[in-house]
N, C-alpha and C positions, 0 to 999 in steps of 0.2 A: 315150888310145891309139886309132889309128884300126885299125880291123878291116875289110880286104878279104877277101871271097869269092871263090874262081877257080876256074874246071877241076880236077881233076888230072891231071896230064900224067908222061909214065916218067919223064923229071928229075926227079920230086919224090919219085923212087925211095929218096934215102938219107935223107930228112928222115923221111916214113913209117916207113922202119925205124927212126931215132933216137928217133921219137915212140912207136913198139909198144913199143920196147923198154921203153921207162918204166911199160910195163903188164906186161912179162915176157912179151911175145911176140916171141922172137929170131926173126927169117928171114935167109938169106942175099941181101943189096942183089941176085943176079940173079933171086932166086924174086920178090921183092917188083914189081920191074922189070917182069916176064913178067907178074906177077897185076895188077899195074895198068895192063898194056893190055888184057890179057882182061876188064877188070872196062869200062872206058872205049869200049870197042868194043863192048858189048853193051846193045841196044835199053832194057835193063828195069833198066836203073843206072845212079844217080847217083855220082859221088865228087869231094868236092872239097877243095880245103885254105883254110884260113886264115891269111892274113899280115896282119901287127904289124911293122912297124918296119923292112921289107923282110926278113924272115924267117917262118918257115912255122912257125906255132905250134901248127896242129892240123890235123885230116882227119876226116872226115866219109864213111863211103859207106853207101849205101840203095841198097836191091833190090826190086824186084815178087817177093812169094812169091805161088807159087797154091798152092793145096791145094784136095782131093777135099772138103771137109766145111765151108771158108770161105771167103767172100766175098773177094775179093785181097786183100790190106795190101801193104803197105812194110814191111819191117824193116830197121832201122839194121844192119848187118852189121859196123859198128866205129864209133867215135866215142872221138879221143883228144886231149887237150888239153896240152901242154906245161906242166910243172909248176908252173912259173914264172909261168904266164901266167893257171892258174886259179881262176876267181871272180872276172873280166873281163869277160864277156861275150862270150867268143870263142866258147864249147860253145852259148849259145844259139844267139849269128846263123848256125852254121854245123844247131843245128836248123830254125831258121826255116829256111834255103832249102832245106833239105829236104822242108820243110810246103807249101813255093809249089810242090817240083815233083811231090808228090805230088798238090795239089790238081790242076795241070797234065794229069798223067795221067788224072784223074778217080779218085783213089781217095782215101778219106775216112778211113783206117786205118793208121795208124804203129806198129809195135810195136819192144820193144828188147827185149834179152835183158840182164842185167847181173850180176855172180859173186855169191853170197848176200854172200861177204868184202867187196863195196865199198860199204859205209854210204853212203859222201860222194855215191857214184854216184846210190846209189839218191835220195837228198833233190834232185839237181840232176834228175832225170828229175821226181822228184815239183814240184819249184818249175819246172817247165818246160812242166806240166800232163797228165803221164803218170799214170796211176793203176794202183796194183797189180792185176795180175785173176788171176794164181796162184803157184803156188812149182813146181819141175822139177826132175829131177833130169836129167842129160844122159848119154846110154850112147854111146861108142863104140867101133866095132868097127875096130882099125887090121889092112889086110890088107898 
């Protein structure tokens, strides 16, 4: 199976949603639309998908985070792979070019967040050459 890397572009608005949703993250195809130009027009983000067979079997987006107390990183801000399609090879190459354009930017620092719940996740990060460095718990405040 050949695995192309591409942009993300709004057209790839409802495949993204079809693809979150297999993670149980519902949006509505215009929020998704709107967040993937806002995400695509800005200086400090990557997002891209990957196509299989002329269809779009995954998405990949990375961000410049700064913080007051570390050195920049990247963090993967989603990364999801078609059910179908995973243990492919599709979740690496769509990490690798994430690795090129962070080295691009000159940062040397990748991080991911991933749900305590996802075992499989976490072994694909770990075989991908991620290493655990803590556990979190996540607080939010919806206003």
């Amino acid at each position: 199976m050949e695995i192309q890397i591409k942009p993300m572009a709004a057209q790839h608005a409802q495949d993204v949603q079809r693809l979150s949703e297999q993670l149980g993250y519902p949006l509505a195809i215009e929020q998704i639309e709107d967040n993937i130009r806002k995400v695509i027009s800005a200086k400090d983000n990557s997002a891209l998908v990957a196509i299989a067979d002329e269809k779009i079997v995954g998405w990949i987006h990375g961000f410049k985070a700064m913080l007051l107390e570390t050195n920049p990183f990247i963090e993967i801000g989603g990364l999801v792979v078609d059910e179908n399609h995973r243990g492919k090879g599709v979740g690496r190459k769509l990490i690798e070019r994430i690795k090129e354009w962070s080295l691009e930017t000159g940062i040397h620092d990748i991080r991911v967040r991933s749900n305590v719940k996802r075992k499989e996740a976490h072994q694909f990060y770990r075989n991908n050459g991620f290493t655990e460095t803590k556990e979190q718990k996540v607080f939010r405040l919806k206003l």
